[in-house]
DRENPA-349867 format. One record per atom (N, C-alpha, C, O): z negated, y negated, x negated. Coordinates in steps of 0.2 Angstrom, whole numbers, padded with zeros to 4 digits, always signed. Layout:
REM residues N
ZYX ...
END
This chain:
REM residues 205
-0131+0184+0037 -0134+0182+0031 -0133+0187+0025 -0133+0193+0027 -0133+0186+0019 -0130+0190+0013 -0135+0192+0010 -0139+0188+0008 -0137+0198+0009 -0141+0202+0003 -0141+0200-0002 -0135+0199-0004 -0146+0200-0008 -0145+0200-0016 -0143+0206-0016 -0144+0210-0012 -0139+0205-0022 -0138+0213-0027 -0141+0214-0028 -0145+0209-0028 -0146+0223-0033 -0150+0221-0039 -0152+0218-0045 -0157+0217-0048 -0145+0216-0046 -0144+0211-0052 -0148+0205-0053 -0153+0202-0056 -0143+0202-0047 -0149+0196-0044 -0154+0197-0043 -0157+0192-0044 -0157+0200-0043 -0165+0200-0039 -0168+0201-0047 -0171+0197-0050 -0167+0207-0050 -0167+0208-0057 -0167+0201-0061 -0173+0200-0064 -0161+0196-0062 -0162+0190-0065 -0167+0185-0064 -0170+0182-0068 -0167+0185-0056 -0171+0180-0054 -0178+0181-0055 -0182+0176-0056 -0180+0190-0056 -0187+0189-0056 -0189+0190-0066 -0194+0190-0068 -0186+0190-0068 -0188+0191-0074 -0187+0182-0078 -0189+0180-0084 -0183+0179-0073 -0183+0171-0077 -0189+0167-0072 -0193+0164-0075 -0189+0168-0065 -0193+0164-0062 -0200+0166-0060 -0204+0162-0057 -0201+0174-0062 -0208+0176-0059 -0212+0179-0065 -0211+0185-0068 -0217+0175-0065 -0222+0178-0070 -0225+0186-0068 -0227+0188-0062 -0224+0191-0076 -0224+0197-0076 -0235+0199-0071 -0239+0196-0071 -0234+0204-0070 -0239+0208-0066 -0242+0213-0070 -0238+0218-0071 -0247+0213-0072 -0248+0221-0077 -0256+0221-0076 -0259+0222-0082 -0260+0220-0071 -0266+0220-0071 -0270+0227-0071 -0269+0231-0067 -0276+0228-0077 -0278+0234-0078 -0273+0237-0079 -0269+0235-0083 -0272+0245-0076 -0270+0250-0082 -0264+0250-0076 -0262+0256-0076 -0259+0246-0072 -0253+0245-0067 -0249+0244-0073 -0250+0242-0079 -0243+0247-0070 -0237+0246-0074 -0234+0239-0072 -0234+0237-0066 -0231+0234-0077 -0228+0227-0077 -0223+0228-0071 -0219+0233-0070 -0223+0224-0066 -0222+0223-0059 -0220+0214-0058 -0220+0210-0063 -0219+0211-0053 -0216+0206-0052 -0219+0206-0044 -0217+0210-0039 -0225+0201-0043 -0225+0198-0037 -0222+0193-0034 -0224+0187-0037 -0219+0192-0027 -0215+0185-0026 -0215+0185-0017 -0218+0189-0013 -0212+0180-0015 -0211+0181-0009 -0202+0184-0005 -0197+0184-0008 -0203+0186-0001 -0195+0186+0002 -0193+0185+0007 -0198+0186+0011 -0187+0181+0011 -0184+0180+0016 -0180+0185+0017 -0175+0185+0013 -0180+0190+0022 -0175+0195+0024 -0169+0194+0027 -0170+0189+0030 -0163+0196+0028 -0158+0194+0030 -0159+0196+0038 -0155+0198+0041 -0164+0194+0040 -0162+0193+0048 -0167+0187+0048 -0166+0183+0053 -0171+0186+0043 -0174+0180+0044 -0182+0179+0042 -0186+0174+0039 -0183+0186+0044 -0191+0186+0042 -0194+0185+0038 -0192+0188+0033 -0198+0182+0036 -0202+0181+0030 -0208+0185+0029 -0213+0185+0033 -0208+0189+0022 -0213+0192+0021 -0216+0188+0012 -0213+0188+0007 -0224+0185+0014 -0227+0181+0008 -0229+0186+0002 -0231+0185-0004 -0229+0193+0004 -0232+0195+0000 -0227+0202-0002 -0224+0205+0002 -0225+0203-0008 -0220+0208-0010 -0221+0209-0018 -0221+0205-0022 -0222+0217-0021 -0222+0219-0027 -0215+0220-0029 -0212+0222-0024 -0212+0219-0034 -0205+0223-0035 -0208+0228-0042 -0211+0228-0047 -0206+0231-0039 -0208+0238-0047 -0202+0241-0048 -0197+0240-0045 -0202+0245-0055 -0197+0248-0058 -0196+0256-0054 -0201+0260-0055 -0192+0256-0051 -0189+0262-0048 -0189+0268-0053 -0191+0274-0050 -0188+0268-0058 -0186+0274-0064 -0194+0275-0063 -0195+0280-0058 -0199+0272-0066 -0205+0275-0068 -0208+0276-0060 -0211+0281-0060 -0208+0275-0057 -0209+0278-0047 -0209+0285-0048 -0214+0289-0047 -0202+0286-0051 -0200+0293-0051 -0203+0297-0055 -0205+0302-0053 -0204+0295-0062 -0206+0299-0066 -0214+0302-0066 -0216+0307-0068 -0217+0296-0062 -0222+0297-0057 -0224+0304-0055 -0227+0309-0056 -0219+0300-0051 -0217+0309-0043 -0218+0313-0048 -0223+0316-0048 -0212+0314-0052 -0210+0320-0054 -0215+0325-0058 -0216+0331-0059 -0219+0319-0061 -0226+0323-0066 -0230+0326-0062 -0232+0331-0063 -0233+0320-0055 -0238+0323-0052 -0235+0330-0048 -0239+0335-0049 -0229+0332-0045 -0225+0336-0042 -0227+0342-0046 -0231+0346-0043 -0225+0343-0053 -0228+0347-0058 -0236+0349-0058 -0237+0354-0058 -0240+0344-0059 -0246+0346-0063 -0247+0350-0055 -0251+0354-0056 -0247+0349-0051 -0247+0352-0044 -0245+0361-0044 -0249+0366-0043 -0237+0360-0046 -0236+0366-0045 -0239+0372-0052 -0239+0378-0050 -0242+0370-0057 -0246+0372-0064 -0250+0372-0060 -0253+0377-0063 -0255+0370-0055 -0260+0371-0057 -0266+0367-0056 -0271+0369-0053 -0265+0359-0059 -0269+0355-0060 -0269+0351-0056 -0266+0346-0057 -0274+0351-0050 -0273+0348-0043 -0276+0344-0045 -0278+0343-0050 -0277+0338-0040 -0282+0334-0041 -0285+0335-0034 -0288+0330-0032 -0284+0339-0031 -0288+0342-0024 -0292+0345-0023 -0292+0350-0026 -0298+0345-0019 -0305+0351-0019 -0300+0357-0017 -0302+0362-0020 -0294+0359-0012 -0292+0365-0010 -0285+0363-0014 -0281+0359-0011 -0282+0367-0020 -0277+0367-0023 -0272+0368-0019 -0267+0365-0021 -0273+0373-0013 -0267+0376-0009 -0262+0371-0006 -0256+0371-0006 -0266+0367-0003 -0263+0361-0002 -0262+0353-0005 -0261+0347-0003 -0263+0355-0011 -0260+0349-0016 -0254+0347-0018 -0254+0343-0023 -0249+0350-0015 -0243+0350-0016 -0239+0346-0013 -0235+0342-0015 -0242+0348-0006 -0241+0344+0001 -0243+0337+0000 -0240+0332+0000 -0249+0338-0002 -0254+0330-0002 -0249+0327-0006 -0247+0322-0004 -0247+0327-0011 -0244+0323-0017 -0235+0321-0015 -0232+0316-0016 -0234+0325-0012 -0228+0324-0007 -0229+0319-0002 -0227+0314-0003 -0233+0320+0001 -0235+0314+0007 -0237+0306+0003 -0237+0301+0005 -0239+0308-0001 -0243+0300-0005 -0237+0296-0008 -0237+0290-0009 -0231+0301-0009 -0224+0300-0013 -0220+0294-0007 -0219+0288-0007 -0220+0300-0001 -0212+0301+0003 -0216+0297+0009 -0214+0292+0011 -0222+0299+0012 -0222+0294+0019 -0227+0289+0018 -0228+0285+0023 -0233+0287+0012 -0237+0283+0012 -0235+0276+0007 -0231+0275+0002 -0238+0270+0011 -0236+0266+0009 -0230+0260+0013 -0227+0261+0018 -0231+0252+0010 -0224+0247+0015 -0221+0248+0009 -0223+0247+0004 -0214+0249+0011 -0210+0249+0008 -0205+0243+0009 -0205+0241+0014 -0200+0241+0005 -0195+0237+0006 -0186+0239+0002 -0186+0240-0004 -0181+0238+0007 -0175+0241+0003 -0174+0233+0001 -0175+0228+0005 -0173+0232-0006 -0167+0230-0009 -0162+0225-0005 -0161+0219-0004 -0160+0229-0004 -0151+0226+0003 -0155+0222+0009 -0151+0218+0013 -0161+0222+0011 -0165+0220+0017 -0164+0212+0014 -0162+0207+0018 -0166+0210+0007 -0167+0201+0005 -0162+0198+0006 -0157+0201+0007 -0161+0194+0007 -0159+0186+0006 -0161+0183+0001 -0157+0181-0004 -0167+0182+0002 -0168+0178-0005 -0178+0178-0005 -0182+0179-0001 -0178+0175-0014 -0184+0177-0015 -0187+0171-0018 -0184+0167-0022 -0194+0171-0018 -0199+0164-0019 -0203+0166-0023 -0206+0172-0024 -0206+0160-0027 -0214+0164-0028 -0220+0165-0023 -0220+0161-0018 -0223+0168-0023 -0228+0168-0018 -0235+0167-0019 -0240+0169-0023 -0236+0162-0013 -0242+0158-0014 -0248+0159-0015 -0252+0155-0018 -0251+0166-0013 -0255+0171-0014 -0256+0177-0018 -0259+0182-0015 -0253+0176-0026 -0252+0180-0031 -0256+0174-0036 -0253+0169-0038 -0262+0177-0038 -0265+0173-0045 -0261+0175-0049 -0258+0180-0049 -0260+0168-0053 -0258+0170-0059 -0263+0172-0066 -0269+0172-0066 -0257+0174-0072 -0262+0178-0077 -0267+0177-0078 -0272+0181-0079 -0267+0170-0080 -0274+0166-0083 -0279+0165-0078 -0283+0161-0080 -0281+0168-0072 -0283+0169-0066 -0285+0176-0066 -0291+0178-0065 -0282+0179-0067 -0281+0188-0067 -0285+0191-0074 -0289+0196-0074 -0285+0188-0077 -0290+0190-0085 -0295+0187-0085 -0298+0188-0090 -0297+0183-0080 -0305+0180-0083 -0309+0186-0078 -0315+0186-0080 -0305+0191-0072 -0310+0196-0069 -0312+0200-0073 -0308+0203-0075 -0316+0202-0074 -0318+0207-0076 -0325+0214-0075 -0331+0213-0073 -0321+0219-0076 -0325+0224-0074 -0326+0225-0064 -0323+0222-0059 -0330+0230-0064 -0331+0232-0056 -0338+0229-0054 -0343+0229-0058 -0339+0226-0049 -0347+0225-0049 -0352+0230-0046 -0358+0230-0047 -0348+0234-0042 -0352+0241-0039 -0346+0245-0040 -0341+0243-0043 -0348+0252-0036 -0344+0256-0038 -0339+0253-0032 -0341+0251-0027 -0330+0254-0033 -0325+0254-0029 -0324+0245-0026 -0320+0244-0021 -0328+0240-0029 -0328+0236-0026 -0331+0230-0030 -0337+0230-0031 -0327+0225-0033 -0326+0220-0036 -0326+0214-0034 -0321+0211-0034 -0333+0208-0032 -0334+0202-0029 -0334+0196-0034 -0336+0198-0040 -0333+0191-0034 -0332+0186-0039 -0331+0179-0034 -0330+0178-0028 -0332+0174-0039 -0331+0167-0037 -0326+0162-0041 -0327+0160-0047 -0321+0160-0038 -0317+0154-0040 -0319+0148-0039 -0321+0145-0034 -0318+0146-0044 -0321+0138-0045 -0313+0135-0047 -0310+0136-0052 -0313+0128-0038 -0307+0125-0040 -0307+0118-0043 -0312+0115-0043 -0302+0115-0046 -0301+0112-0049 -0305+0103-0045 -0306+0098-0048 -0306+0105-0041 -0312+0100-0038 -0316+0101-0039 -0319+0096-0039 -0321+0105-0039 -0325+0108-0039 -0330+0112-0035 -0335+0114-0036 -0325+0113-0028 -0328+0119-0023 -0327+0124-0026 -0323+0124-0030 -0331+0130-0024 -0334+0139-0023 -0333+0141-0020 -0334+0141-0014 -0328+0146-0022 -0327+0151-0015 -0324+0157-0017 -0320+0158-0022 -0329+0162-0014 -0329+0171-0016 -0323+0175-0012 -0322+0174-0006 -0321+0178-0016 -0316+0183-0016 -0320+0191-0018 -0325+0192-0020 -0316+0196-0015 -0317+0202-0016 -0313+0207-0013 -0310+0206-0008 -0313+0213-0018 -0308+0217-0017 -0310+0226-0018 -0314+0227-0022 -0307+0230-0015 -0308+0236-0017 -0305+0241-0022 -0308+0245-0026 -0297+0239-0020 -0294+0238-0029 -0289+0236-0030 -0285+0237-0035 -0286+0232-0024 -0279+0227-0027 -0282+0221-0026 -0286+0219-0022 -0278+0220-0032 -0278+0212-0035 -0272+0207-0033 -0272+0201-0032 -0264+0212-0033 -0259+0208-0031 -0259+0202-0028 -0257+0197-0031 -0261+0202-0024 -0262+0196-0017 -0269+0196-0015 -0273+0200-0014 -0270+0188-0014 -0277+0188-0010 -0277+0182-0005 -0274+0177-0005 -0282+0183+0000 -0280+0177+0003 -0282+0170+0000 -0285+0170-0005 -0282+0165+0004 -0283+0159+0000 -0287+0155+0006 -0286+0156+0012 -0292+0150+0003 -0294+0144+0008 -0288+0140+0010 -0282+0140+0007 -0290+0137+0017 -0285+0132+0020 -0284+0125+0014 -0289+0124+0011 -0279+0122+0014 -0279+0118+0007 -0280+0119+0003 -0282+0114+0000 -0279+0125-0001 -0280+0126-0006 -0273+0134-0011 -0271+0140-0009 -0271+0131-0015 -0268+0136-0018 -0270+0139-0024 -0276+0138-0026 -0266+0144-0028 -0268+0148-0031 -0268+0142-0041 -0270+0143-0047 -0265+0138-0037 -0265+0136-0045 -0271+0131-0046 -0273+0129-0051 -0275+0128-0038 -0278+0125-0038 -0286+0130-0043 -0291+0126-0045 -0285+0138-0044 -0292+0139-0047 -0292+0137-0054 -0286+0137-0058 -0299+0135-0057 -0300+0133-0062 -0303+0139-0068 -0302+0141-0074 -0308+0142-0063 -0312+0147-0067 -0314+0153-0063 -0313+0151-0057 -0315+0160-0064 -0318+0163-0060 -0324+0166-0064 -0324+0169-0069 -0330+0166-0060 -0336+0167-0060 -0338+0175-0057 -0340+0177-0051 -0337+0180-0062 -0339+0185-0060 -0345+0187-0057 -0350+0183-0058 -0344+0195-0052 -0350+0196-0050 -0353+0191-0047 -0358+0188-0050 -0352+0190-0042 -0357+0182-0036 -0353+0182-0031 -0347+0184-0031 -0356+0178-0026 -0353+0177-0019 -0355+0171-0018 -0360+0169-0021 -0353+0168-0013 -0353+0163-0009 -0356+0162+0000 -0353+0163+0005 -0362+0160-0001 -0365+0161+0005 -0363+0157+0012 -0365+0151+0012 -0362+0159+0016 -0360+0153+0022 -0363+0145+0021 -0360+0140+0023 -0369+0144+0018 -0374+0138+0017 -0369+0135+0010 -0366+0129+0010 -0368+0139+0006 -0361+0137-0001 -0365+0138-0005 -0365+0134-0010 -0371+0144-0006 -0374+0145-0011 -0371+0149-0015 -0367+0153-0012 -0372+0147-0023 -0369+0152-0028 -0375+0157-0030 -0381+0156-0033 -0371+0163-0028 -0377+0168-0029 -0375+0175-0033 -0370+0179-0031 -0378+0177-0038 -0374+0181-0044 -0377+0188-0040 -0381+0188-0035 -0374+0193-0044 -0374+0201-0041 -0372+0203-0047 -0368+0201-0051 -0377+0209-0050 -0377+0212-0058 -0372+0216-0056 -0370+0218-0051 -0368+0216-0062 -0363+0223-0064 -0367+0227-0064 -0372+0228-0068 -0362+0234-0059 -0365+0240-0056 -0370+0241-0051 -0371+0246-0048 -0372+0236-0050 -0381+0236-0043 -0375+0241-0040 -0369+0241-0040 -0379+0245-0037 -0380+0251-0030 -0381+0250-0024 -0379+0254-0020 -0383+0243-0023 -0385+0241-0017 -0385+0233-0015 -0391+0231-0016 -0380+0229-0014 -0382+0223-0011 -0386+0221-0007 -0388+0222-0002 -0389+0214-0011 -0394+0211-0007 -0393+0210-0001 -0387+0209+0001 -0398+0209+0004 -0399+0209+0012 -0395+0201+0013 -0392+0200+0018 -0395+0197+0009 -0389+0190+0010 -0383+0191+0010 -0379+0188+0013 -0380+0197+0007 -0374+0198+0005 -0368+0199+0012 -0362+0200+0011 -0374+0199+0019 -0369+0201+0024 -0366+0193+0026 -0362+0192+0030 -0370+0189+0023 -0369+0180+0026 -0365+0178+0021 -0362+0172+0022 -0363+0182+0016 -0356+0180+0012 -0349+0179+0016 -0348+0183+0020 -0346+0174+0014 -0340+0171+0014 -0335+0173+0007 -0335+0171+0001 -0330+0179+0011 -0327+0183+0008 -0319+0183+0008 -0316+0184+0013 -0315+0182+0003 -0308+0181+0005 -0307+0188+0001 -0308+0190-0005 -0303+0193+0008 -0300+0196+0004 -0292+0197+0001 -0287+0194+0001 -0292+0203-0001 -0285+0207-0003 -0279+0207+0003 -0281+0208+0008 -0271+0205+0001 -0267+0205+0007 -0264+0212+0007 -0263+0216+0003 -0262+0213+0014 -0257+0218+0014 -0250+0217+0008 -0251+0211+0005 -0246+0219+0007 -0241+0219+0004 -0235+0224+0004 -0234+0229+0008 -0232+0223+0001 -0223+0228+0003 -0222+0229-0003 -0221+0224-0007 -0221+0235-0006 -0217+0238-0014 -0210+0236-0011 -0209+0236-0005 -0205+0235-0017 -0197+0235-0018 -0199+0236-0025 -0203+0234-0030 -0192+0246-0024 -0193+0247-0029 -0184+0245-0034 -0178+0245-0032 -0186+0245-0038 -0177+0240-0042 -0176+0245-0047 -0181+0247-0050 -0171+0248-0048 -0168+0251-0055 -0167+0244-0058 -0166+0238-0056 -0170+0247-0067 -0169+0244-0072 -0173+0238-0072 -0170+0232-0074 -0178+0238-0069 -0182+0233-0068 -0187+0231-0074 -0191+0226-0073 
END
C-alpha cells in the first residue's frame, strides 16, 4: 500500500479538517489514519514540524543559560533532552495511507463553550446531547480526543455544562470552580475520559 506525500497530507488536512488551537496550543489538526500495513489508528495530532523545533531549540537554551525549570539545574539539560527525543507517540509521515476525520475530536464550537479548570490540574464538565441525555467528561489537560458514549458522536453534543458531573443514578450535580476537594459522591461519577493519541509532525504545516 502507497504512503501520502507531505503535500497530500498537508492538502488534505487544511481543506477537510477543522483547525485545533485549544488554550494557549499552537494550531494543530486532529484526524484519524489508516497506515500502510493496515492499521488504524482513531486518534492522531498533526503539528507543524518547524515550530517542534523551535521549541527544542529555546528550551535547549534557556537550560544551558541557566534558566531551568528544574529544582536541581544540573540536570535540566538532560531532562529537556529526554521530553524532546524519547517522550511521547509519535508517528512518521511515510507510515499513512490515508487520513479521516476522527470520531473522537470535538469540534470548535464544543471546545469554546469549556471553560477554565475546576480544581487544580483537572477539568469535569457535562455534555448535553442533542436528545437530551447527560454525560460527564473529564480531563487533566488534553482536550484533543475524548471518549465518547456508545451511540453517540461528537457532533451529536449540543451544550456543555461546566464544572458538574454525572452520577451513575444520571444526576446533574455542579462542582464550584477551584473547590479543593470533591464531594464524597464524586467517586459514583460516570466519567469519560481523555484518549491516548499519536503526534505526526509535517514541515510547513
Amino acid at each position: 500500500m502507497e504512503y501520502m506525500q507531505e503535500e497530500e497530507i498537508r492538502d488534505y488536512l487544511r481543506h477537510n479538517i477543522e483547525p485545533f488551537a485549544f488554550s494557549f496550543s499552537e494550531v494543530s489538526f486532529r484526524a484519524a489514519v489508516h497506515l500502510t500495513d493496515g492499521l488504524f489508528l482513531p486518534c492522531v495530532v498533526f503539528r507543524n514540524q518547524e515550530e517542534r523545533v523551535k521549541q527544542a531549540i529555546k528550551r535547549f537554551r534557556d537550560e544551558q543559560t541557566g534558566r531551568s525549570i528544574y529544582k536541581d539545574p544540573t540536570n535540566g539539560y538532560e531532562e529537556i533532552v529526554k521530553s524532546f527525543v524519547t517522550r511521547g507517540n509519535r508517528l512518521s509521515f511515510s507510515d499513512i495511507a490515508s487520513i479521516e476525520p476522527s470520531q473522537f475530536a470535538f469540534p470548535a464550537y464544543v471546545l469554546n463553550q469549556i471553560v477554565g479548570e475546576t480544581t487544580m490540574s483537572w477539568t469535569g464538565f457535562v455534555a448535553k446531547m442533542k436528545d437530551g441525555k447527560l454525560f460527564g467528561f473529564g480531563t487533566e489537560f488534553r482536550f484533543e480526543f475524548f471518549d465518547m458514549p456508545e451511540n453517540y458522536s461528537v457532533q451529536d453534543i449540543e451544550e456543555i455544562i461546566n464544572h458538574s458531573y454525572i452520577l451513575k443514578s444520571g444526576e446533574l450535580c455542579l462542582l464550584q470552580e477551584g473547590c479543593r476537594s470533591f464531594p464524597d459522591n464524586y467517586e459514583d461519577a460516570v466519567i469519560y475520559r481523555e484518549r491516548t493519541f499519536f503526534n505526526c509532525y509535517i514541515e510547513g504545516l
